[in-house]
DSSP file (Angstrom, degrees, kcal/mol; ACC not computed):
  #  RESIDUE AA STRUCTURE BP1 BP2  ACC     N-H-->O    O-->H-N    N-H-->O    O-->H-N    TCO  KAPPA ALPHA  PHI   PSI    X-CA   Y-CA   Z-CA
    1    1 A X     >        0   0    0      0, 0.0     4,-1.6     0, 0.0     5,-0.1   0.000 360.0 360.0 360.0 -24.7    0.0    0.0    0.0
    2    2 A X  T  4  +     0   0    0      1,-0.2     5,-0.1     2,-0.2     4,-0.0   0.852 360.0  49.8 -75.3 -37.5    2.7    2.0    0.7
    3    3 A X  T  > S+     0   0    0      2,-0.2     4,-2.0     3,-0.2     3,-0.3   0.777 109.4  54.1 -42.3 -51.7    4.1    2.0   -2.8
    4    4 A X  H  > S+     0   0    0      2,-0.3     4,-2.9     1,-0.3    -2,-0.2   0.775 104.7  56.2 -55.0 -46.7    0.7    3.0   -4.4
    5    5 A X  H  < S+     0   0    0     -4,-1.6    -1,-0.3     1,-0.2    -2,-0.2   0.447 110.0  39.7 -98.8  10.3    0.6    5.7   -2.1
    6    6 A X  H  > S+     0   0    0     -3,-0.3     4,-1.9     2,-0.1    -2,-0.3   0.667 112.8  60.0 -90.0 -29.2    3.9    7.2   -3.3
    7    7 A X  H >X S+     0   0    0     -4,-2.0     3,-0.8     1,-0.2     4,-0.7   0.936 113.1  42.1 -39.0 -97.1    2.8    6.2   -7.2
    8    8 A X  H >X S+     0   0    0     -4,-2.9     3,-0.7     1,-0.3     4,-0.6   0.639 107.9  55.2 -76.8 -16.0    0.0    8.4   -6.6
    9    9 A X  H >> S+     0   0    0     -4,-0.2     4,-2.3     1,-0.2     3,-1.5   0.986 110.4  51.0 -45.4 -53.2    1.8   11.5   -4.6
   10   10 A X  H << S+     0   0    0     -4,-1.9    -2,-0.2    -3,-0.8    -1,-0.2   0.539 110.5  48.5 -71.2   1.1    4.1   11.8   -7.5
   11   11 A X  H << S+     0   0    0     -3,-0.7    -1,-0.3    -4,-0.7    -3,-0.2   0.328 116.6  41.0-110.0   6.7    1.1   11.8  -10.0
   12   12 A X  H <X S+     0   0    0     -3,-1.5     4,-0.5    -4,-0.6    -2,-0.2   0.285 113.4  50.9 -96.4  -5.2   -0.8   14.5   -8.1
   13   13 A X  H  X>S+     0   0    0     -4,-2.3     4,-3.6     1,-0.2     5,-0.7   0.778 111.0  47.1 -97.4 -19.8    2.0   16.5   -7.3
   14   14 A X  H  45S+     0   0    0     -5,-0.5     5,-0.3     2,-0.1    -1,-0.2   0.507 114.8  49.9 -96.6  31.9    3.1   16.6  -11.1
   15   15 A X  H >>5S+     0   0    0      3,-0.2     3,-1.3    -3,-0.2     4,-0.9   0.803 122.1  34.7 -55.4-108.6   -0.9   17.4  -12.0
   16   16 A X  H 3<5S+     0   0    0     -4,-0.5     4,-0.4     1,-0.3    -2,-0.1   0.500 127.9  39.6 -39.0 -49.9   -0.9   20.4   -9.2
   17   17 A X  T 3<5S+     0   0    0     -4,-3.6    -1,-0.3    -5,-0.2    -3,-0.1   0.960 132.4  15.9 -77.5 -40.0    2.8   21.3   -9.9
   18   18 A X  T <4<S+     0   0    0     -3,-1.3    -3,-0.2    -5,-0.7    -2,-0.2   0.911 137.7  34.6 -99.6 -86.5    3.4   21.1  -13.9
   19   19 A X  S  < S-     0   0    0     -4,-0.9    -3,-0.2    -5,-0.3    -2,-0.1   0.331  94.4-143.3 -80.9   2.5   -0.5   21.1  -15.2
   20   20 A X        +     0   0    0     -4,-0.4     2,-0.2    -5,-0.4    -1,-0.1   0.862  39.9 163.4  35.8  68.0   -1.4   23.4  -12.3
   21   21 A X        -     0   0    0     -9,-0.1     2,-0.5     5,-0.0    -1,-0.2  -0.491  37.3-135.1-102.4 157.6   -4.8   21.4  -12.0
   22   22 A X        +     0   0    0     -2,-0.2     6,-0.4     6,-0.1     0, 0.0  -0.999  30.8 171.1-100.5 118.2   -7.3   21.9   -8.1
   23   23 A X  S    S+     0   0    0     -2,-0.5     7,-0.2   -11,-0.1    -1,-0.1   0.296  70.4  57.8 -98.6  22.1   -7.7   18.6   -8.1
   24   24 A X  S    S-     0   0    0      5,-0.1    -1,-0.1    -3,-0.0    -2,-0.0   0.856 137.9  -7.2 -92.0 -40.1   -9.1   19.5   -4.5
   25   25 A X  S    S+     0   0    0      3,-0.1    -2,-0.1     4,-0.0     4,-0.1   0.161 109.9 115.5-143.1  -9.8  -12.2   22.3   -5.6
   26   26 A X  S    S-     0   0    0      2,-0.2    -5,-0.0     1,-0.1    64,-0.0  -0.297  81.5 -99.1 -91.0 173.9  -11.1   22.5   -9.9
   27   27 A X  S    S+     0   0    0     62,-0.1    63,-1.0    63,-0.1    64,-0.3   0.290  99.3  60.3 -67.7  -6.6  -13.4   21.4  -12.3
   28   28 A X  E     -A   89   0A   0     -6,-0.4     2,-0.3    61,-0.2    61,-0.2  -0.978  57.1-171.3-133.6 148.7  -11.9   18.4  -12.7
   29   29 A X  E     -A   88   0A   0     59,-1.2    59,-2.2    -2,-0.3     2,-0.3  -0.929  15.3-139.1-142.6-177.3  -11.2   15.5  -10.8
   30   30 A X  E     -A   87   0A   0     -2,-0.3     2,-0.4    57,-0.2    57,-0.3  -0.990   8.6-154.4-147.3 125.1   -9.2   12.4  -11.4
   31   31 A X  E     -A   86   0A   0     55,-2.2    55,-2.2    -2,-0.3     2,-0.4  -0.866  25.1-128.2-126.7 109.7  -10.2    8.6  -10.2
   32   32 A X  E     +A   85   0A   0     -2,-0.4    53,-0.2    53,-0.2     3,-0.1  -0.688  36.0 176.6 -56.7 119.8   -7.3    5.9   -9.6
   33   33 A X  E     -     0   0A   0     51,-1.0     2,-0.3    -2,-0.4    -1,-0.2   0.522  64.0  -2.0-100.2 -45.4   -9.3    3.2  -12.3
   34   34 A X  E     -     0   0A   0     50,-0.3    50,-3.2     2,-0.0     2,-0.3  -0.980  60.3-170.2-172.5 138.9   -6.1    0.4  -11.9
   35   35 A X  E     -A   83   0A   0     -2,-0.3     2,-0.3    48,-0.2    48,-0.3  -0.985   5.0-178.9-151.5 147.1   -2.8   -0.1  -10.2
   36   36 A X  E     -A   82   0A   0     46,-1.8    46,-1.5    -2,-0.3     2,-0.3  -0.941   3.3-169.0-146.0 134.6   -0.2   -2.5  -10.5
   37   37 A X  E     -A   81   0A   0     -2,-0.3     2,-0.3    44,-0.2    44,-0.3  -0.902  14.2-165.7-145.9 133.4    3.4   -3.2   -8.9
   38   38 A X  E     -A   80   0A   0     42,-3.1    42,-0.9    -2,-0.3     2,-0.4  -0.676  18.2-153.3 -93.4 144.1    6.0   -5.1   -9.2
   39   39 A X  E     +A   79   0A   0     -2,-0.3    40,-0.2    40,-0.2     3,-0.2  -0.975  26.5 156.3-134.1 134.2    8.5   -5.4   -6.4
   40   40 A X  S    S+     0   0    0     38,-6.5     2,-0.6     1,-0.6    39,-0.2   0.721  79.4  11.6-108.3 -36.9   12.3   -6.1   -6.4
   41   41 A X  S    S-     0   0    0     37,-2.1    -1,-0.6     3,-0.0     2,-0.3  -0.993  86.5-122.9-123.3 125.0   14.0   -4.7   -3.3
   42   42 A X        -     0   0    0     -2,-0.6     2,-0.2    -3,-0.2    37,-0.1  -0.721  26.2-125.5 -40.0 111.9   11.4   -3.6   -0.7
   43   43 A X        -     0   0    0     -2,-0.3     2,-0.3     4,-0.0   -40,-0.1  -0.509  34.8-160.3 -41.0 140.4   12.1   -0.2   -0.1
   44   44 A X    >   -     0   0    0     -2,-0.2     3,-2.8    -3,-0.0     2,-0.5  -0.951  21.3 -63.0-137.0 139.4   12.6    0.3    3.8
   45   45 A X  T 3  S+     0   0    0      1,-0.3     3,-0.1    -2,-0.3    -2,-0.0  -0.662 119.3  20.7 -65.6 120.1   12.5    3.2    6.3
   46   46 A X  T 3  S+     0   0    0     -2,-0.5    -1,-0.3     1,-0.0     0, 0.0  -0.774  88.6 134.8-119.6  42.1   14.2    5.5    6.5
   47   47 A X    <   -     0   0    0     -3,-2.8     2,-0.3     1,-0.1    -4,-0.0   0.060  51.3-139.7 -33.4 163.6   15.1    4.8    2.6
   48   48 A X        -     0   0    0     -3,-0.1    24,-1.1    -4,-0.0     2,-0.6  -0.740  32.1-149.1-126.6  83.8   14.9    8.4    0.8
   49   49 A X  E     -B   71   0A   0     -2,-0.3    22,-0.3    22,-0.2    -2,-0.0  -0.658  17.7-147.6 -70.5  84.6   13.2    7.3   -2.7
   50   50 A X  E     -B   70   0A   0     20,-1.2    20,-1.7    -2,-0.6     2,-0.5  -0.200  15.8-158.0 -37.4 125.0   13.2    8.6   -6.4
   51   51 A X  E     -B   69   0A   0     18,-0.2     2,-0.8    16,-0.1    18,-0.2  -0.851   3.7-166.1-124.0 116.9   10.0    8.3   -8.5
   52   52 A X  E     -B   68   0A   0     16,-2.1    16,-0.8    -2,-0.5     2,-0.2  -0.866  11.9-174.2-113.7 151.7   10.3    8.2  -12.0
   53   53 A X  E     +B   67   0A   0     -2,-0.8     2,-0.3    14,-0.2    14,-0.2  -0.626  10.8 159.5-124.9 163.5    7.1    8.7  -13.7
   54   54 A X  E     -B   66   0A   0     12,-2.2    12,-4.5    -2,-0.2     2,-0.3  -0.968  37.3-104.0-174.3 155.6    6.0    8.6  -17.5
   55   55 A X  E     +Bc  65 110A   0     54,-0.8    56,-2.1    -2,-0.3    10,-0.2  -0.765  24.2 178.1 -98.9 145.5    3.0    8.3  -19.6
   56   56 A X  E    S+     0   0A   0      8,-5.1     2,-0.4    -2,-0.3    -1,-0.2   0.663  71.4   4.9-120.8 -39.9    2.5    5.2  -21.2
   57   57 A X  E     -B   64   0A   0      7,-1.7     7,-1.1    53,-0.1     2,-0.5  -0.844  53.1-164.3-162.9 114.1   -0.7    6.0  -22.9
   58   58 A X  E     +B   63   0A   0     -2,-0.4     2,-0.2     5,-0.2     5,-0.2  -0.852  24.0 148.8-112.9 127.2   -3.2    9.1  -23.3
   59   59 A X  E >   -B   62   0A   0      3,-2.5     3,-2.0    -2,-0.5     2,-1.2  -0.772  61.3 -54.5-172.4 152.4   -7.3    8.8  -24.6
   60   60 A X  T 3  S-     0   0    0     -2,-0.2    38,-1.2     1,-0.2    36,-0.0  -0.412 118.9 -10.3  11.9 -66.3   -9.9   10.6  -24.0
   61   61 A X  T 3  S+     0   0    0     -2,-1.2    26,-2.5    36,-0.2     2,-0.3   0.362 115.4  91.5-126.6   6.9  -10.7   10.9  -20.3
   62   62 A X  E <   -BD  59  86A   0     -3,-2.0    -3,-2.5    24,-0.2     2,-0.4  -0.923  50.6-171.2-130.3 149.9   -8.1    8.3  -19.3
   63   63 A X  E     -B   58   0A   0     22,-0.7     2,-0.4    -2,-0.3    22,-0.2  -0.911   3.9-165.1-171.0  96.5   -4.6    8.6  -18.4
   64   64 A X  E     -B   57   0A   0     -7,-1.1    -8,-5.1    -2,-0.4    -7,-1.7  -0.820   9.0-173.9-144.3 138.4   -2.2    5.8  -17.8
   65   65 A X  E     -B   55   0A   0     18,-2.1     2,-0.4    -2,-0.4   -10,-0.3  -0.240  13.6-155.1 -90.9 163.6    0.8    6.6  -16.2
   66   66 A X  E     +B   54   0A   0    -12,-4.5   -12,-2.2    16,-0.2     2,-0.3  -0.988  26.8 176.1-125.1 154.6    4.3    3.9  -15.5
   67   67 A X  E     -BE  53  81A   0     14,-2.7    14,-1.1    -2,-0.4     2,-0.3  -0.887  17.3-159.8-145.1 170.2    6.5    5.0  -12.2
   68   68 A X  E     -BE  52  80A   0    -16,-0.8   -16,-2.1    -2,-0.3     2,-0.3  -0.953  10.0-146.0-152.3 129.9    9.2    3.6  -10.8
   69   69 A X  E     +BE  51  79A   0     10,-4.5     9,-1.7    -2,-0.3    10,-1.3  -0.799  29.3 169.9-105.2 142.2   10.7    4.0   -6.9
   70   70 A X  E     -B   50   0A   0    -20,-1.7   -20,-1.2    -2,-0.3     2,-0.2  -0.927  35.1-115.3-151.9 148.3   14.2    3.7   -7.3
   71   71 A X  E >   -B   49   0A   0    -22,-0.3     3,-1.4    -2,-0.3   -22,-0.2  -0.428  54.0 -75.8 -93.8 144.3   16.7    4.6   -4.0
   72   72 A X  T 3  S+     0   0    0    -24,-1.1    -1,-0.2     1,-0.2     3,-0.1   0.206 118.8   0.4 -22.7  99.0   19.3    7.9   -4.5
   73   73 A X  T 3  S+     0   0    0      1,-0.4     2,-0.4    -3,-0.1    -1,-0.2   0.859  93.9 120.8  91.1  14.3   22.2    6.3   -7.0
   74   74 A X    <   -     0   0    0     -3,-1.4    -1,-0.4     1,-0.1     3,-0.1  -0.959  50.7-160.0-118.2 142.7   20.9    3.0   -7.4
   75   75 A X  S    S+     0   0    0     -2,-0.4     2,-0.5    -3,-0.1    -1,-0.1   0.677  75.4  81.4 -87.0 -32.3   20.3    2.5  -11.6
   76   76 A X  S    S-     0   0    0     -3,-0.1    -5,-0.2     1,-0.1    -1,-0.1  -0.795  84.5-123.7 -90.3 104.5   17.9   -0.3  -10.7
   77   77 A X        -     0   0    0     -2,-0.5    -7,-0.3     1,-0.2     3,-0.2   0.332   7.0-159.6 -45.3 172.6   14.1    0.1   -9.5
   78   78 A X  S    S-     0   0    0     -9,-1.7   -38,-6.5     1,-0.5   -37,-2.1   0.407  80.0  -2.5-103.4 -27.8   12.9   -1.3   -6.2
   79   79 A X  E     +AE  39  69A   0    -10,-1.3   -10,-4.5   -40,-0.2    -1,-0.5  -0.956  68.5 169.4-161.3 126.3    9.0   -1.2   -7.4
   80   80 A X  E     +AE  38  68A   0    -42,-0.9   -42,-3.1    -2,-0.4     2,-0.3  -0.994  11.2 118.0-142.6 171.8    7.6   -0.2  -10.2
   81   81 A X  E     -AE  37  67A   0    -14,-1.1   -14,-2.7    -2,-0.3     2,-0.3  -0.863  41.4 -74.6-174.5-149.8    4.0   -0.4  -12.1
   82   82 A X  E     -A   36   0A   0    -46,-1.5   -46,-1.8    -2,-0.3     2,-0.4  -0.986  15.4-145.4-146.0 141.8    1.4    1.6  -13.4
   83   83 A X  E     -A   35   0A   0     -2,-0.3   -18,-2.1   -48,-0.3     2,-0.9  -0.979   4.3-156.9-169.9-124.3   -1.4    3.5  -13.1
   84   84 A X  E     -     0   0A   0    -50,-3.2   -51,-1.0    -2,-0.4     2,-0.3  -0.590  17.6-164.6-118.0  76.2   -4.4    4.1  -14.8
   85   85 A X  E     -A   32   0A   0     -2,-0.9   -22,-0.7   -22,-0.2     2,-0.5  -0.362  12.4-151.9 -56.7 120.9   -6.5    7.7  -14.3
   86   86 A X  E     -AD  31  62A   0    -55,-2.2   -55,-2.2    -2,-0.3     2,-0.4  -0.908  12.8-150.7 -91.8 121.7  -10.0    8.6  -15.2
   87   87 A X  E     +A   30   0A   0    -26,-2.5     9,-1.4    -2,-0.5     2,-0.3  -0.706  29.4 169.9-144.2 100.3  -10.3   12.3  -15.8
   88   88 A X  E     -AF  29  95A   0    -59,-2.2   -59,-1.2    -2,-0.4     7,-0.3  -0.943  34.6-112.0-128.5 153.3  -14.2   13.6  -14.9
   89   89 A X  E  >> -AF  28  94A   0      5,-2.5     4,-1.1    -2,-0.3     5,-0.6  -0.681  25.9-152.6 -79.3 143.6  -16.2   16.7  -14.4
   90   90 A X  T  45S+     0   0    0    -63,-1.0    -1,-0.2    -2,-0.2   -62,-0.1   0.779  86.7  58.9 -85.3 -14.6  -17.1   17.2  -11.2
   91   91 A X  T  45S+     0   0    0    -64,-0.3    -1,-0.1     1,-0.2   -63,-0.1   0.872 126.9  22.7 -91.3 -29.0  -20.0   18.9  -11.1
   92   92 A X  T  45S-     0   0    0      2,-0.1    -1,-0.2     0, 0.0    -2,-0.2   0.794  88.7-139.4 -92.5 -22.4  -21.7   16.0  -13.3
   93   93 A X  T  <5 +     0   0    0     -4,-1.1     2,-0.5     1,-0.3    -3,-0.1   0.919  59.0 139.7  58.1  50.1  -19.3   13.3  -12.3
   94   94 A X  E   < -F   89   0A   0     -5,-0.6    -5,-2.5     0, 0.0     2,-0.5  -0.964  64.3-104.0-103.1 115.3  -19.7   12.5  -15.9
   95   95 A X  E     -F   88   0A   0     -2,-0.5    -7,-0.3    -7,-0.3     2,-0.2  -0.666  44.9-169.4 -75.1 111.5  -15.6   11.2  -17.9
   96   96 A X        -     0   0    0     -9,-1.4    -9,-0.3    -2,-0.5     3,-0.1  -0.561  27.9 -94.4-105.2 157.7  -14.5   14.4  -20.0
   97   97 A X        -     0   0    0     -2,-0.2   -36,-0.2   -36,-0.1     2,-0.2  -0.371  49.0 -96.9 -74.2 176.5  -11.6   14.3  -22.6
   98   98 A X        -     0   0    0    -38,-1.2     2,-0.2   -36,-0.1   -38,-0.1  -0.565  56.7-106.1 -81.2 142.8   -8.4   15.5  -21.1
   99   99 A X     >  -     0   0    0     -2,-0.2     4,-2.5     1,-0.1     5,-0.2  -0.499  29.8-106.1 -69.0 168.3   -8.1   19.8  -22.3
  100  100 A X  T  4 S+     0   0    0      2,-0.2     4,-0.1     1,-0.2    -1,-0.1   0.892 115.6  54.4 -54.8 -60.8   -6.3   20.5  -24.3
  101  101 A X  T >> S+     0   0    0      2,-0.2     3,-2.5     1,-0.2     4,-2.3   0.978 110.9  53.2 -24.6 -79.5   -3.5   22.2  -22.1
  102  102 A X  H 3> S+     0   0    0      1,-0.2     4,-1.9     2,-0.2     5,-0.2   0.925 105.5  48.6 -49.6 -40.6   -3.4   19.1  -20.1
  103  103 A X  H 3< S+     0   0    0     -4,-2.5    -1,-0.2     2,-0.2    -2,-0.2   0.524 107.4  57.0 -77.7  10.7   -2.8   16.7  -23.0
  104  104 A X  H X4 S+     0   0    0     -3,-2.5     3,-0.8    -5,-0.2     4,-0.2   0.818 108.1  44.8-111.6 -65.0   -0.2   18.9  -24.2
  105  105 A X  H >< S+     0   0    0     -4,-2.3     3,-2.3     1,-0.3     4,-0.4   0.875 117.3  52.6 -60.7 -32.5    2.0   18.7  -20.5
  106  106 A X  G >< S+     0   0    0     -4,-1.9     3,-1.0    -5,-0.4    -1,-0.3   0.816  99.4  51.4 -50.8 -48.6    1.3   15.0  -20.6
  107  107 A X  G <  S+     0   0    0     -3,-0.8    -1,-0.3     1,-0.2    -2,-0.2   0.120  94.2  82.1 -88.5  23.0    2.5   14.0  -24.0
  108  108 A X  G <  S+     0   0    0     -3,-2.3    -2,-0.2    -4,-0.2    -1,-0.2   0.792 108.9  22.5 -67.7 -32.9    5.7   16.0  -22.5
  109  109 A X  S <  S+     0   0    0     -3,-1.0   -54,-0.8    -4,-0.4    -2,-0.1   0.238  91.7 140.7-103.9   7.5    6.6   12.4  -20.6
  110  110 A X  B     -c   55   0A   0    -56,-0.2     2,-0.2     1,-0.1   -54,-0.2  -0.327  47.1-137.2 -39.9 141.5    4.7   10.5  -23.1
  111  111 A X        -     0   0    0    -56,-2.1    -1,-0.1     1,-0.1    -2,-0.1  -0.772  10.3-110.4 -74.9 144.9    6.8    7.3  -23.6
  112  112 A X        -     0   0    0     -2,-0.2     2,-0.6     1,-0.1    -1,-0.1  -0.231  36.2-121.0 -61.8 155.2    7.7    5.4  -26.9
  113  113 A X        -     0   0    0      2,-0.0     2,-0.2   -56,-0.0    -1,-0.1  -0.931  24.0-137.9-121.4 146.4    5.9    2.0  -27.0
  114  114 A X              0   0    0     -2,-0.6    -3,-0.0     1,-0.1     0, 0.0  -0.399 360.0 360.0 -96.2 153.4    8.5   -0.5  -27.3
  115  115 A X              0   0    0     -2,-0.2    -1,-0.1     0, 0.0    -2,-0.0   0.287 360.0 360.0 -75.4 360.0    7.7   -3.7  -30.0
């Protein structure tokens, strides 16, 4: 659980920081759909953790992201996975496309899909 809930700090803080979304009061809000992890080294306290994050795959109202925890200097992950955000109005709770704006900072980490 603990993993998940650093997967999803580092995808609301780069919404809030980089797409400068409320996802607390804004017009949109954003619904964990699926999450997935692999683990190789249990991260452990008091580790100090890197997450790197990237988009694997952007349409319409859905959002799925890949991360990875990996410890300061280590090349290898400890845990990594994915996932997968639904993108909604709030005031209808109704699944809206991504704006435009947003799909634009997104396909900044988009990733290549491998063969």
């Amino acid at each position: 659980a603990t993993v998940h809930g650093f997967f999803e700090t580092a995808i609301q803080a780069f919404l809030v920081e980089q797409a400068d979304l409320d996802l607390r009061d804004g017009e949109l809000a954003a619904f964990v759909v699926s999450s997935a992890a692999d683990f190789y080294a249990l991260p452990g306290f008091p580790d100090v953790l890197e997450v790197g994050l990237g988009v694997a795959r952007l349409a319409g109202s859905t959002v799925e992201y890949r991360l990875a925890l990996f410890r300061p200097g280590e090349p290898e992950a400890c845990a990594a996975g994915t996932v997968v955000q639904v993108f909604i109005e709030r005031a209808s709770g109704r699944p809206v496309a991504l704006p435009q704006t947003l799909q634009v900072i997104l396909s900044g980490v988009l990733q290549e899909q491998q063969a």
